[in-house]
C-alpha positions as CSV (number, residue, x, y, z in Angstrom):
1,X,-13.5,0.1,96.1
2,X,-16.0,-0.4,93.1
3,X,-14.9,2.7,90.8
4,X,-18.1,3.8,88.9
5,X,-18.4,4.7,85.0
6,X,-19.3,8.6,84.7
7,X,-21.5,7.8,82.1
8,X,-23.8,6.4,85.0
9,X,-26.5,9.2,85.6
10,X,-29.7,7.4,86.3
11,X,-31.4,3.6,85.2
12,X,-34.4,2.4,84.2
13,X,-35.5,-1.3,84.1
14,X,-38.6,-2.5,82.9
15,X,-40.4,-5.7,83.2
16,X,-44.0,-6.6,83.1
17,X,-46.3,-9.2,84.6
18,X,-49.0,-11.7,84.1
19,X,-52.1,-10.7,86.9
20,X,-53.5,-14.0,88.4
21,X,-56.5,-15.4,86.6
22,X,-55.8,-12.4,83.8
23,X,-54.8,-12.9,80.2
24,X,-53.9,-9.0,79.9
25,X,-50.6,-7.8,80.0
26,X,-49.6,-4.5,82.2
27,X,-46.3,-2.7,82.7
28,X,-44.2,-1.8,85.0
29,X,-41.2,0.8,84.8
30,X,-38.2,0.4,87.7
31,X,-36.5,3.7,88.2
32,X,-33.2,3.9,89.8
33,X,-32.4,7.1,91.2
34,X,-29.2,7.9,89.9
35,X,-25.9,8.1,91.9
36,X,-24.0,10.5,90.4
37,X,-26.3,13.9,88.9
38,X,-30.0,13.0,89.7
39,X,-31.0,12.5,86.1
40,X,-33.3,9.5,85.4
41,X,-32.9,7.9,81.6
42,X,-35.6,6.0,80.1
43,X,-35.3,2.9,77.4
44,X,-37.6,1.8,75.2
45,X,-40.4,-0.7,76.6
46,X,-40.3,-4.5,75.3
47,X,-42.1,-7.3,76.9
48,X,-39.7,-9.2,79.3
49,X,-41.7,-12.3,81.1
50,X,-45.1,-13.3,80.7
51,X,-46.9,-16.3,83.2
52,X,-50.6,-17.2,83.2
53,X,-52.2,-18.2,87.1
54,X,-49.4,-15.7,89.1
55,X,-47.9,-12.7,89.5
56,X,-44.7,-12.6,88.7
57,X,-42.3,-9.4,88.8
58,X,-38.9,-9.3,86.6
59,X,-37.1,-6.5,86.6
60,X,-34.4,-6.0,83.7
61,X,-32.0,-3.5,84.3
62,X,-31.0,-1.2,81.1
63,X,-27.1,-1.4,80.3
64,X,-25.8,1.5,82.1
65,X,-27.5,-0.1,85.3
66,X,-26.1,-3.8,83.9
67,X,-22.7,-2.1,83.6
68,X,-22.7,-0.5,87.1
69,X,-23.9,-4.2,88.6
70,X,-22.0,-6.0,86.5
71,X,-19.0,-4.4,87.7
72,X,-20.0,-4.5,91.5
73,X,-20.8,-8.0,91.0
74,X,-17.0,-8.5,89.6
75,X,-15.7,-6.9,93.1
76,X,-17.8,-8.5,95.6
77,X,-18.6,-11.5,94.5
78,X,-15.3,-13.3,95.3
79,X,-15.7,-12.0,99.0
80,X,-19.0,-13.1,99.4
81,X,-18.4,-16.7,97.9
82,X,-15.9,-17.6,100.7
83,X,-18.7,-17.3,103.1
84,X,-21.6,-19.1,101.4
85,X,-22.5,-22.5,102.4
86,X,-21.7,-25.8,100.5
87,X,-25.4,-26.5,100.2
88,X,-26.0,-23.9,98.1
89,X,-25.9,-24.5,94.4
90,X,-27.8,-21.6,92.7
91,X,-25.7,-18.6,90.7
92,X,-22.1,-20.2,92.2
93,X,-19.1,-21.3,89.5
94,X,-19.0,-24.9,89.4
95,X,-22.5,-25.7,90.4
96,X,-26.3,-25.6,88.8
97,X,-29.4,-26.9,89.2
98,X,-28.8,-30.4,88.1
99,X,-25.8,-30.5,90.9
100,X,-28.5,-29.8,93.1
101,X,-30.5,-32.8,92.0
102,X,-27.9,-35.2,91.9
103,X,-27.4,-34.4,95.4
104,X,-31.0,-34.5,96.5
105,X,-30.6,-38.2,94.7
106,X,-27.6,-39.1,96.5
107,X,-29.2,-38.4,99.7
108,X,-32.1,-40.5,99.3
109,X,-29.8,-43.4,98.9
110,X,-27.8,-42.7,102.0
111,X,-31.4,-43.2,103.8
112,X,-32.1,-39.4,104.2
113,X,-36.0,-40.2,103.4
114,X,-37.9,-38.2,105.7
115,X,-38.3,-34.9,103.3
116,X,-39.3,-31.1,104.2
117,X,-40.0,-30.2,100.8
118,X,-40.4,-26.0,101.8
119,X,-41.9,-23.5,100.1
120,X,-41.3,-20.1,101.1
121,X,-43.9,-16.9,99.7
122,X,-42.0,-14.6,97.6
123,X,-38.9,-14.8,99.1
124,X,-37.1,-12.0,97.0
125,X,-40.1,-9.6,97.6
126,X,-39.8,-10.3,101.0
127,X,-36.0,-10.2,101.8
128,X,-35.9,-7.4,104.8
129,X,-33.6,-4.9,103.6
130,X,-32.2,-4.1,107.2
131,X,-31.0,-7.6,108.0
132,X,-29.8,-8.0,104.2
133,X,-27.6,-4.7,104.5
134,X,-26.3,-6.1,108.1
135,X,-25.3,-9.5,106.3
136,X,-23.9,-7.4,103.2
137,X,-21.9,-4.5,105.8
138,X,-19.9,-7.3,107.2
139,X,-17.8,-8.0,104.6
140,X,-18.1,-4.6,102.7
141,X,-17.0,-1.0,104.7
142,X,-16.9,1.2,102.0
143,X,-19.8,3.5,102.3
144,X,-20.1,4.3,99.2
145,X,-20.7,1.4,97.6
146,X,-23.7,0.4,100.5
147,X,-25.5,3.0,99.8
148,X,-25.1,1.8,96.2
149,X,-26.4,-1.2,96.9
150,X,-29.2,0.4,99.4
151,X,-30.4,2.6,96.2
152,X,-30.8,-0.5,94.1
153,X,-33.2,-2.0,96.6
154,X,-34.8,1.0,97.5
155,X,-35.6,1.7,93.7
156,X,-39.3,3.5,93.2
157,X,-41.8,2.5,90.8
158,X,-43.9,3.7,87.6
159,X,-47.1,2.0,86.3
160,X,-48.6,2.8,83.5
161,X,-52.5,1.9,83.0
162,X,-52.5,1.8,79.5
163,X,-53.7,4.7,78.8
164,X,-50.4,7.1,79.1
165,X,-50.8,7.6,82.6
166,X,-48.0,6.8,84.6
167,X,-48.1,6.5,88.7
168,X,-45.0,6.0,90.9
169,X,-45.0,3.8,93.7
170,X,-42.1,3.4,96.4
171,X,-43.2,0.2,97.8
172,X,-39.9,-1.7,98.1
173,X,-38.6,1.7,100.2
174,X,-41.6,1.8,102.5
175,X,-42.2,-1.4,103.1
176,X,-37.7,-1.9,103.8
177,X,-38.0,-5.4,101.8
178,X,-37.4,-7.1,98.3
179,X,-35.1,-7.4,95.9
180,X,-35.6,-6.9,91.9
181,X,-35.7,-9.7,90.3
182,X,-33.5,-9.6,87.1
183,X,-31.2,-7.2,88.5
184,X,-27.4,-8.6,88.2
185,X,-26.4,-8.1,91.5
186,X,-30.1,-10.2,92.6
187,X,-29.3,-13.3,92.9
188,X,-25.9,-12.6,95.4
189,X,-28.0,-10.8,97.6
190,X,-31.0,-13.4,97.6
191,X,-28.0,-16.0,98.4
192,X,-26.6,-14.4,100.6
193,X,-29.3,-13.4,102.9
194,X,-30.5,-17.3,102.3
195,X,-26.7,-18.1,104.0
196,X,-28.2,-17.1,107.6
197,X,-30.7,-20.0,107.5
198,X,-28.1,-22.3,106.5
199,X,-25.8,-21.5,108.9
200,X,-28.2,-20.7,112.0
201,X,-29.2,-24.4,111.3
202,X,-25.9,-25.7,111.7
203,X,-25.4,-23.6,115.0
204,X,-28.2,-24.8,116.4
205,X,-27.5,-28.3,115.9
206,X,-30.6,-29.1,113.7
207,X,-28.3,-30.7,111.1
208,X,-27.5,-33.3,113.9
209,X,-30.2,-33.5,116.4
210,X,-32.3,-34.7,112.7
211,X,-29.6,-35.9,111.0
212,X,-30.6,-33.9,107.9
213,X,-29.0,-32.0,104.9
214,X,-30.6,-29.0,103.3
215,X,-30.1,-28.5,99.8
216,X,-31.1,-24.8,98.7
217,X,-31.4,-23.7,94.7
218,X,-31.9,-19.8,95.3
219,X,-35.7,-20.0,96.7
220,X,-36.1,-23.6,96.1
221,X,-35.6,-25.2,99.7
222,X,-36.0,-29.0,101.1
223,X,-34.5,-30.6,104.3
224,X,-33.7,-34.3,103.6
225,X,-34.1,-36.0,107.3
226,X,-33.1,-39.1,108.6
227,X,-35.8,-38.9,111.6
228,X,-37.7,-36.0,112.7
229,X,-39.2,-34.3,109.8
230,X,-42.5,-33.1,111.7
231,X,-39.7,-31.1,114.6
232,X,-37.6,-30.2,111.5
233,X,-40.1,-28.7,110.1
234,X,-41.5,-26.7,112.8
235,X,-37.9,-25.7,113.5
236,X,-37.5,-24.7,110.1
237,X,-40.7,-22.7,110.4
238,X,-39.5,-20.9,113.6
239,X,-35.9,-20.0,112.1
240,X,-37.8,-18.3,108.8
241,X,-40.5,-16.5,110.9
242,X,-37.2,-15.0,112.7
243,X,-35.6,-14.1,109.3
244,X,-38.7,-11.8,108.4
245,X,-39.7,-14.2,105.8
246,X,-43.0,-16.2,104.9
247,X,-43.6,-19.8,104.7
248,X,-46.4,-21.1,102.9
249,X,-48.4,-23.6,104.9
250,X,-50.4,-24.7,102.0
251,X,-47.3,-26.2,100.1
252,X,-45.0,-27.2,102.4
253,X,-44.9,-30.5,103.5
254,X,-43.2,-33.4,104.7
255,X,-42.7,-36.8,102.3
256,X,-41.9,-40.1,102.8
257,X,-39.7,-41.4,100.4
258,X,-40.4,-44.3,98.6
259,X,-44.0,-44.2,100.4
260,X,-44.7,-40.7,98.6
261,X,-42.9,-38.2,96.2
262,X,-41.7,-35.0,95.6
263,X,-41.0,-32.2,92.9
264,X,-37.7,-30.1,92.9
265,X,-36.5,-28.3,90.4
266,X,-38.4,-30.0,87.4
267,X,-37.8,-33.2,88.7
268,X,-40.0,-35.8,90.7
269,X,-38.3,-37.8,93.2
270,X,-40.3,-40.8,94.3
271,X,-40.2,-44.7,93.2
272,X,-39.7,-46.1,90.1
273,X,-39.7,-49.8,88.9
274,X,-37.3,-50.6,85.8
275,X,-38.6,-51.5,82.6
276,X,-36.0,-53.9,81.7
277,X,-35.4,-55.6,85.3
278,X,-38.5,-55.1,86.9
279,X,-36.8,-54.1,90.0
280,X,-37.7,-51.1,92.3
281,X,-35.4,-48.3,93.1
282,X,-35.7,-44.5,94.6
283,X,-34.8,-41.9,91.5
284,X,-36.1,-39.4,89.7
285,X,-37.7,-38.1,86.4
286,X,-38.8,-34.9,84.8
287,X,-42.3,-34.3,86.5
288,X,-45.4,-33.7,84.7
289,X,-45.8,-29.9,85.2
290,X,-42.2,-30.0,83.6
291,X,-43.8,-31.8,80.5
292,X,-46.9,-29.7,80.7
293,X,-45.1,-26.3,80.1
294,X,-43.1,-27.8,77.3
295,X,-46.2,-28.7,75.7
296,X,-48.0,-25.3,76.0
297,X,-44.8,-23.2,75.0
298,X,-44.5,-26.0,71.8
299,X,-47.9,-24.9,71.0
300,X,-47.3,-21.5,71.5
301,X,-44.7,-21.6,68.8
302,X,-47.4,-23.2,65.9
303,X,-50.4,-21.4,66.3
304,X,-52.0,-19.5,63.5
305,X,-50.4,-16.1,64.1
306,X,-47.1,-17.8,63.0
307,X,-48.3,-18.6,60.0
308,X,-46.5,-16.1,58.1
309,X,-43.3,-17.3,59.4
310,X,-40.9,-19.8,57.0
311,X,-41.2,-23.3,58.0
312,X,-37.6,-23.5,58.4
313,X,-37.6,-20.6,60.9
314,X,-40.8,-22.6,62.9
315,X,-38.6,-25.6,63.1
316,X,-35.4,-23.3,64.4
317,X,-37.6,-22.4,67.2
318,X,-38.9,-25.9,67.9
319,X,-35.3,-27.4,67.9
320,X,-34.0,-24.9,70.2
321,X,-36.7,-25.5,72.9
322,X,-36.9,-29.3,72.3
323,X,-32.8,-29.5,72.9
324,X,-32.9,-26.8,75.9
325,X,-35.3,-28.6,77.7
326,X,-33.6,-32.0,77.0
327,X,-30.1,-30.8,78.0
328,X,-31.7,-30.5,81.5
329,X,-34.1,-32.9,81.9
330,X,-32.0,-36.2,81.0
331,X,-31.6,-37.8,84.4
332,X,-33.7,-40.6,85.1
333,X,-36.2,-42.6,83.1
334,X,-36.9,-39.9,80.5
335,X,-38.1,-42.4,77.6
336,X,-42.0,-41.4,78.2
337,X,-41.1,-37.9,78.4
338,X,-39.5,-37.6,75.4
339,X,-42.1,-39.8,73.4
340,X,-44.7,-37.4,74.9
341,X,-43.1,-34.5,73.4
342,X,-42.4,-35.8,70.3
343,X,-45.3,-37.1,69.3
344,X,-46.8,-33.7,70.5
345,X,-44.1,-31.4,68.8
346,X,-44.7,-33.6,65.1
347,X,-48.7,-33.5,65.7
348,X,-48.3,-29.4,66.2
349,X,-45.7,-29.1,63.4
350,X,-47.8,-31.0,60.8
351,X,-51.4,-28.8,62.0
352,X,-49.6,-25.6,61.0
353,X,-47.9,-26.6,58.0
354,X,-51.8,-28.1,56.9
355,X,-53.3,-24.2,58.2
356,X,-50.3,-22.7,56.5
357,X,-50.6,-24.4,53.1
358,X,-54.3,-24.7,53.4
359,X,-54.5,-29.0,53.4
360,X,-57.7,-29.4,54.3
361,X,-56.9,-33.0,55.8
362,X,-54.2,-33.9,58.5
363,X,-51.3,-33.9,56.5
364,X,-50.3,-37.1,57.2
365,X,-49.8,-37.8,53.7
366,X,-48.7,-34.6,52.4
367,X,-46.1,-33.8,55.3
368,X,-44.9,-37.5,55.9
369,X,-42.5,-38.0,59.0
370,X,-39.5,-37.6,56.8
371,X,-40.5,-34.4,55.2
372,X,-40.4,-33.1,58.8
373,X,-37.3,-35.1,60.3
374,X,-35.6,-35.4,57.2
375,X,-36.3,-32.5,54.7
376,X,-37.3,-29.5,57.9
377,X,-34.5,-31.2,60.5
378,X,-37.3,-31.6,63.4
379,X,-35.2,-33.1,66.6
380,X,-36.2,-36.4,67.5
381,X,-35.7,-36.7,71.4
382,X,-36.3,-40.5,71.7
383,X,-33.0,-41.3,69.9
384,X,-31.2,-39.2,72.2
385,X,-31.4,-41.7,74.8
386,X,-28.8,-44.3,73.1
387,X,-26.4,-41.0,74.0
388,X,-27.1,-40.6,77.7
389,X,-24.7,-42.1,80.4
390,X,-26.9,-44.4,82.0
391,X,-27.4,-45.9,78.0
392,X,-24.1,-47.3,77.6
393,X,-24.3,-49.3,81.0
């Protein structure tokens, strides 16, 4: 039994969210009604994820309500992981998303070609909370603790306009579906409810009958098929139209590999041809929107409203992101990528030090490339390729 902190008498978690085709920001407060007197607490509001072209929700729980999670996550957790399937990799010890690619690589080679590459429509917005506190009830019995875990999904909503207004919605309650994003007890439940896909395939033979292997990354879903991918798909279809959740027609589809390619988490899967032997082979590299949002958020970091900052705090920021993104994204041919973004990342650096210093020119003489690798400490991402595995070959 989960024993919970007296100190817990109400939560608030706040997150906000880009509007589609909208540049302004609005906010949204998540009030958890409280489980021990009623009384609801409220933090301070700070901007928590931002997107341009969706709607994206993110909900971050305040520490009393990361406390209370936290410590139900350190109970059930170990029960629940016995039961989840091997192909799941997302938020499970021992495995992340690059296990998932690897495997999505491996399969390829073994002549699982024929891909569903699925996309399903706000899958933790849409997790039916009935079904989800069926799956959880089977391996939890202490009442209290469910209707912990039914408050947390049930948790109502304020809006504010802007203005100091402030409207309360229930719609997660009346609608009996989602899950809030952020929350540390989130992505168990997502994987868990994701489990009865998994294993409903297997019982009904699909995994067989297609000779296919699904890997799953959290919402992130594709069937690799040795035959069959156009009655895989429609099965898979079928199952997820019995599971209460929403498949989106428009992007899911069925790939060819080597014929066509794929994305899947960051990372296009397709043919490539070697520069070295010339040769052809079936691999993968980090794909272009990949590349695309590490250019925008490098630019984000040297526009003019950062001119203020030191340059050694600019280049901090730069070296953080530009080693982040290439502590994922080194499988593969990644030479290009890494040229791209380097090239883009000096260009950018040397613009604001020119705005920030006034240099009317392009400050290719002023701020050389060893003022900026040298004397600032800029990463360079190309040399880090005489470091990765497939290097030393």
């Amino acid at each position: 039994m989960v024993v919970i902190p007296t100190f817990y008498q109400g939560s608030v978690a706040q997150h906000h969210y880009g509007v589609k085709h909208s540049h302004r920001r609005k906010w949204q407060r998540v009030v958890f009604p409280s489980c021990v007197s009623g009384r609801i607490t409220f933090s301070s509001r700070r901007p928590l994820w931002w997107t341009h072209g969706s709607t994206i929700l993110w909900v971050s729980p305040t520490l009393r309500d990361r406390v209370v999670q936290t410590a139900t996550m350190m109970v059930i957790e170990p029960i629940f992981e016995a039961d989840l399937q091997p192909e799941q990799y997302a938020y499970r010890a021992g495995r992340n998303a690059l296990t998932a690619v690897r495997e999505v690589h491996s399969l390829l080679k073994t002549g699982h070609k024929q891909v569903v590459d699925a996309d399903l429509s706000s899958y933790f917005d849409t997790i039916p909370h009935a079904e989800l506190m069926k799956s959880v009830a089977r391996r939890i019995v202490d009442r209290h603790l469910l209707h912990l875990i039914k408050m947390w999904l049930d948790a109502p909503v304020e809006e504010g306009d802007g203005r100091g207004n402030m409207q309360r919605t229930t719609v997660n309650r009346d609608q009996g579906r989602g899950t809030p994003q952020g929350a540390p007890i989130s992505p168990l439940l997502s994987s868990l409810y994701m489990r009865r896909f998994i294993l409903g395939w297997k019982q009904r033979g699909y995994e067989e009958r297609f000779g296919s292997r699904i890997v799953c990354y959290a919402d992130d879903l594709v069937i690799c098929c040795r035959w069959q991918a156009e009655q895989a798909m429609a099965a898979m279809q079928d199952m997820m139209g019995r599971l209460k959740l929403t498949v989106n027609a428009e992007k899911t589809r069925i790939c060819r590999v080597p014929e066509a390619c794929f994305d899947f988490l960051g990372y296009t899967f397709g043919l490539y041809h070697s520069e070295k032997t010339g040769y052809s082979y079936v691999g993968m590299r980090p794909s272009k929107k990949s590349v695309q949002r590490m250019v925008a958020a490098i630019s984000a970091e040297t526009t003019s409203q950062k001119g203020l900052l030191d340059a050694k705090t600019v280049v901090e920021r730069l070296n953080r992101m530009l080693e982040g993104w290439a502590n994922y994204f080194y499988l593969g041919p990644v030479r290009k990528a890494y040229r791209a973004l380097d090239e883009h990342a000096t260009r950018r650096l040397r613009r604001w030090l020119c705005m920030k210093h006034k240099v009317a020119k392009s400050g290719g003489t002023r701020f050389p490339h060893k003022y900026l690798y040298q004397d600032l400490g800029l990463v360079r991402l190309p040399e880090r390729t005489r470091n990765l595995p497939w290097a030393k070959v």
